[in-house]
GUMAR-84382 format. One record per residue (C-alpha): residue number from 1; residue in three letters; chain; x, y, z. Coordinates in pm, 1 decimal, decimal comma. Example, Ala and Ser with C-alpha at 12.3 -4.5 7.8 and 13.67 -1.06 7.14 Angstrom:
REC   pos   code   unit         px         py         pz
REC     1    ala      A     1230,0     -450,0      780,0
REC     2    ser      A     1367,0     -106,0      714,0
//
This chain:
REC   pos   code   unit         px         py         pz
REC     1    unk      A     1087,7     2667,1     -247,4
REC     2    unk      A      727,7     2538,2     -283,8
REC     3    unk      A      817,1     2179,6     -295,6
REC     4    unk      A      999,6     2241,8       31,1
REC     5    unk      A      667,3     2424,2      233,0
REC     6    unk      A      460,2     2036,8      138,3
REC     7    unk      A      677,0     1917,1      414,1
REC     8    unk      A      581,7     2224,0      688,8
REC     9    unk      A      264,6     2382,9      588,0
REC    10    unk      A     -100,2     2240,8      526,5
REC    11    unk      A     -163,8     1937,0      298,0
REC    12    unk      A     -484,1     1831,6      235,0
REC    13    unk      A     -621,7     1481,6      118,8
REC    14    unk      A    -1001,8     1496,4       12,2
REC    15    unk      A    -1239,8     1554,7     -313,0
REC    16    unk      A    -1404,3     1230,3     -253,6
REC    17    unk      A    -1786,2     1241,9     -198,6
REC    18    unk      A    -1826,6     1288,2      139,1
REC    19    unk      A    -2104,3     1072,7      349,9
REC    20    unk      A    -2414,4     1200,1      569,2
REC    21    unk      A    -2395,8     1292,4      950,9
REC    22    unk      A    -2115,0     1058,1     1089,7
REC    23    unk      A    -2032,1     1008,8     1497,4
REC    24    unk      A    -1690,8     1113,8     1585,9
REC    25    unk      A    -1412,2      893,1     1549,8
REC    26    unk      A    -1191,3      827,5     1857,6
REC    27    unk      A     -808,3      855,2     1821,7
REC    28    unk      A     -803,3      498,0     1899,9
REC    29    unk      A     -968,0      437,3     1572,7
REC    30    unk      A     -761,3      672,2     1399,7
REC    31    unk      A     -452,5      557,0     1565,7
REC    32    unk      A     -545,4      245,8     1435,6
REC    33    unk      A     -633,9      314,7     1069,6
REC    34    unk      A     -324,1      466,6     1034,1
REC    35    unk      A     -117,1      201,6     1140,2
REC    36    unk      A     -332,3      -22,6      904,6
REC    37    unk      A     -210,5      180,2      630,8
REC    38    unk      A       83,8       27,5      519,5
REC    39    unk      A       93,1      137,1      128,7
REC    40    unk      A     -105,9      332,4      -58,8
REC    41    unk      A      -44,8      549,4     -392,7
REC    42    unk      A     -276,3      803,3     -568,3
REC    43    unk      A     -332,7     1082,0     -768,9
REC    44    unk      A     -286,6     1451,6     -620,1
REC    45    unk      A     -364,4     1794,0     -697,0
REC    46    unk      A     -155,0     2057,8     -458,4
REC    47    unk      A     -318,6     2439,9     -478,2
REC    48    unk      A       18,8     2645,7     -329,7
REC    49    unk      A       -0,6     2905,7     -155,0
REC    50    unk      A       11,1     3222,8     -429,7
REC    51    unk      A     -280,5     3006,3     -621,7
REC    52    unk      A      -63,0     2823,6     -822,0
REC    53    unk      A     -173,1     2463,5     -880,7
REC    54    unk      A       35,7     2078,1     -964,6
REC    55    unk      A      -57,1     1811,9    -1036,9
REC    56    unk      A      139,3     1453,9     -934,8
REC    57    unk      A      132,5     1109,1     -815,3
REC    58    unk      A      210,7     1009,5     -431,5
REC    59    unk      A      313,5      715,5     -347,9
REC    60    unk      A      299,9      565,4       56,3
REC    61    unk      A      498,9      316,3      240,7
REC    62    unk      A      474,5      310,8      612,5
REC    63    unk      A      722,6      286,9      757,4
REC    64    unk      A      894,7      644,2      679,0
REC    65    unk      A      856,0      661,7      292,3
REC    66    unk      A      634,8      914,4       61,2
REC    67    unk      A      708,7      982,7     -236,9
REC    68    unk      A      565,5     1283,3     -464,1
REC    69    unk      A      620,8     1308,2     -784,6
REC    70    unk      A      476,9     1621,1    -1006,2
REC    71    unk      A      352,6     1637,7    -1330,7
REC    72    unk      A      554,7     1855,2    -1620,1
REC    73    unk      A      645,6     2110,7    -1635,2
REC    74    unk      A      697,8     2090,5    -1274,8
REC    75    unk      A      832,8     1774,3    -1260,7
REC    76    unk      A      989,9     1784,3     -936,7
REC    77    unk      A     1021,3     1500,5     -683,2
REC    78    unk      A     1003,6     1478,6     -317,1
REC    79    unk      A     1101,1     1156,8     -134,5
REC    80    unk      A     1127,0     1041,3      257,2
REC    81    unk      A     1356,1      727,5      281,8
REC    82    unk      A     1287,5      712,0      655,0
REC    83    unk      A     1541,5      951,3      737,5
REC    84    unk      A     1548,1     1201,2      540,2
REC    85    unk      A     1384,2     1433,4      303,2
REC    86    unk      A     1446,8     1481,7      -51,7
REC    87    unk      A     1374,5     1785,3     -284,0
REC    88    unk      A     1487,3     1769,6     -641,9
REC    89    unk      A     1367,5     2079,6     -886,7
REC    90    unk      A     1497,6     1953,4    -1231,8
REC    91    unk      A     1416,6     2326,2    -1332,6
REC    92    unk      A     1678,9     2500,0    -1110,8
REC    93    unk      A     1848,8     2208,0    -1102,0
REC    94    unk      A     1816,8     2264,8     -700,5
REC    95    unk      A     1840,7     1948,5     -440,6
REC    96    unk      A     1741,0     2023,8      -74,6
REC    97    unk      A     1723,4     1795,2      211,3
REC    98    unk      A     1527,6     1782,2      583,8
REC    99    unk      A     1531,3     1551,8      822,3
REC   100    unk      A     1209,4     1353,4      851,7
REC   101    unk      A     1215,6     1359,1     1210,8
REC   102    unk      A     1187,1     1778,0     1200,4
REC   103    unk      A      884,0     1741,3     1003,3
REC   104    unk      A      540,4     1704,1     1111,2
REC   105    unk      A      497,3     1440,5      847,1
REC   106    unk      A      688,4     1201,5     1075,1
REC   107    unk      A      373,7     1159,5     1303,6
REC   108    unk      A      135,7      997,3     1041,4
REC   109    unk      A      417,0      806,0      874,9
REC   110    unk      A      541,5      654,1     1255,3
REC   111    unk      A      614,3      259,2     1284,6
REC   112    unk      A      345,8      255,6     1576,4
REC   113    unk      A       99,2      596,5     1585,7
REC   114    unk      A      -96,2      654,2     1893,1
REC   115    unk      A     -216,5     1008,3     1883,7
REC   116    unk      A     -351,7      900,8     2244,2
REC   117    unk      A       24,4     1012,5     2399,8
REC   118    unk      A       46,0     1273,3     2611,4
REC   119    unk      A       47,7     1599,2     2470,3
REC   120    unk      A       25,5     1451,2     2097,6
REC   121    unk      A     -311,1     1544,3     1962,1
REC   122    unk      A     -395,5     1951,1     2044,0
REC   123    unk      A     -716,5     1934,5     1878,5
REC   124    unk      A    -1014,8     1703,2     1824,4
REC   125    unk      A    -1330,6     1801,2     1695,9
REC   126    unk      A    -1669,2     1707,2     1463,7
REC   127    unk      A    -1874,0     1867,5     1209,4
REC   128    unk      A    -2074,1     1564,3     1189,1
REC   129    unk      A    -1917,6     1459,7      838,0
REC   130    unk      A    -1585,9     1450,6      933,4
REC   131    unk      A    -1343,6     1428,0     1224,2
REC   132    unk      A     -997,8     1641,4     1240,1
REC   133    unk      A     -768,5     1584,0     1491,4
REC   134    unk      A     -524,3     1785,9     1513,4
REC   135    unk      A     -118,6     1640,7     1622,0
REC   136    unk      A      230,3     1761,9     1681,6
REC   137    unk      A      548,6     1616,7     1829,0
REC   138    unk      A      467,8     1711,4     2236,2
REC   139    unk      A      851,6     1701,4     2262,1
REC   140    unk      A      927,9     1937,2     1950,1
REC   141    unk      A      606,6     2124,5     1924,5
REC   142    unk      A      848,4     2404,0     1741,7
REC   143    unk      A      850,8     2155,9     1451,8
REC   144    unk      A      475,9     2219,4     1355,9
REC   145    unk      A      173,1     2033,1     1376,9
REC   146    unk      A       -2,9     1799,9     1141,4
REC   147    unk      A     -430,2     1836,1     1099,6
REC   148    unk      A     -555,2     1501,8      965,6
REC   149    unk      A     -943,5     1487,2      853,0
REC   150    unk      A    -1141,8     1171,7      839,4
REC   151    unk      A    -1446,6     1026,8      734,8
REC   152    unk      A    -1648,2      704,0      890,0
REC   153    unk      A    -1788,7      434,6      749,3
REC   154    unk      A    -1529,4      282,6      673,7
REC   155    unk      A    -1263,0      528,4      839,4
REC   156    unk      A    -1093,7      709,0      568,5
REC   157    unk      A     -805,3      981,9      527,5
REC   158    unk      A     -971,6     1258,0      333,0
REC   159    unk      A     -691,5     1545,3      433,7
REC   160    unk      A     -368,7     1623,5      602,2
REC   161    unk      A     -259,6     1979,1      659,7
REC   162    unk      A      119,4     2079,3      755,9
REC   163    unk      A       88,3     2363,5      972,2
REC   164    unk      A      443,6     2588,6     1029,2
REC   165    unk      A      520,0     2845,6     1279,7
REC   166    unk      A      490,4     3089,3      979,5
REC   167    unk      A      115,2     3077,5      909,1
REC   168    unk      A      171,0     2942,4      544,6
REC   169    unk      A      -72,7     2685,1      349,8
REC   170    unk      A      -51,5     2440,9       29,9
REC   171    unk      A     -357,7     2235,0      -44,8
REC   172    unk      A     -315,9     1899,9     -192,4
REC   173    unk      A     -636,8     1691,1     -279,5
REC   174    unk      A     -604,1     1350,9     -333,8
REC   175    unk      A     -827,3     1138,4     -609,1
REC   176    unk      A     -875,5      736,9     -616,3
REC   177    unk      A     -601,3      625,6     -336,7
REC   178    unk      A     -523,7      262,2     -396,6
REC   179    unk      A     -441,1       71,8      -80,6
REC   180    unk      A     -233,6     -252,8      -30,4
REC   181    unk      A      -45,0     -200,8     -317,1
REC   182    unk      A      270,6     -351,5     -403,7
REC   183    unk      A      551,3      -94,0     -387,2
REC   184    unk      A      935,3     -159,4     -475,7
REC   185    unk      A     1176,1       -1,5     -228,5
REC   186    unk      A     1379,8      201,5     -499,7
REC   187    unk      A     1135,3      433,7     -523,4
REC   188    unk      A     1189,9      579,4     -209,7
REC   189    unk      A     1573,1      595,6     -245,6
REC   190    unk      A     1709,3      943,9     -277,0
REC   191    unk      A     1846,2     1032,2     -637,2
REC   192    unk      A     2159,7     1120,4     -601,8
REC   193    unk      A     2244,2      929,1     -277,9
REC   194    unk      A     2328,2      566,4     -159,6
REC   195    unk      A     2069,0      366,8      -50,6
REC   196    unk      A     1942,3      436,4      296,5
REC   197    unk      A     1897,1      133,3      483,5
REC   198    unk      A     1540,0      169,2      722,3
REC   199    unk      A     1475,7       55,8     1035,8
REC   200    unk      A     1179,0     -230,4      989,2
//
């Protein structure tokens, strides 16, 4: 199920203009942006793997919680509640569900990141535009690993990419991304389920 493979393969975050020659962020910075990020919400457009392309909204509360929600005729949802994983395909009428922690996702959306751990961050490099750094659980390194692309000046998120043990890739590029905004709780509940109570 496509909606599933978000959670395991490559997202991206990007289309934004992109600056001149930058220096090459450290993971301290990173680390800290991230934790800086505590809500967020934008438009996406996610090109799946066969070529298929959607359209939706994402919504970000750190601690835990994402939220995707696709455009018709689509109109699927995906929600973290800081446990768990949500799928719901109104088409199929299909509901799936993942543990958060099994997901590479988990790393960015961490009460306290520091990609500085031991064994976190496999991968750190430059172009000169932008940095990627590339993370995975170093205790569960089956579970994937997570490529996150940045610009400087000010440090921004452009991309994250899911990467599974099977190869696969979905694309999703982000537009205007809106942070600091107020976001209610509900809509990171489950639908379908009781409300999960998170750890703050």
């Amino acid at each position: 199920m496509k909606y599933a493979r978000i959670l395991m393969i490559p997202i991206l975050w990007a289309a934004m203009a992109l600056p001149a020659a930058a220096q090459k962020l450290s993971l301290a910075e990173i680390s800290s942006y991230l934790n800086d990020l505590r809500t967020a919400q934008g438009q996406f457009t996610q090109v799946n793997e066969d070529g298929t392309v959607s359209t939706g909204r994402i919504l970000l509360k750190r601690p835990g919680r994402v939220r995707f929600e696709y455009d018709p005729p689509e109109a699927a949802l995906v929600v973290a509640d800081g446990a768990t994983v949500g799928i719901i395909d109104p088409r199929s009428n299909e509901r799936q569900g993942f543990p958060l922690h099994r997901t590479p996702l988990k790393i960015i959306l961490a009460r306290n990141v520091d990609l500085t751990r031991e064994r976190m961050v496999v991968g750190h490099a430059s172009d000169g535009v932008t940095t990627t750094v590339r993370a995975q659980d170093p205790k569960n390194p089956e579970y994937g690993s997570i490529d996150l692309v940045f610009t400087a000046n000010p440090v921004e998120l452009r991309q994250w990419v899911i990467n599974d043990a099977n190869g696969g890739s979905t694309t999703v590029i982000l537009g205007d991304l809106r942070r600091d905004v107020r976001l209610d709780d509900d809509k990171f509940v489950i639908p379908g389920t009781q409300d999960h109570r998170i750890d703050r």
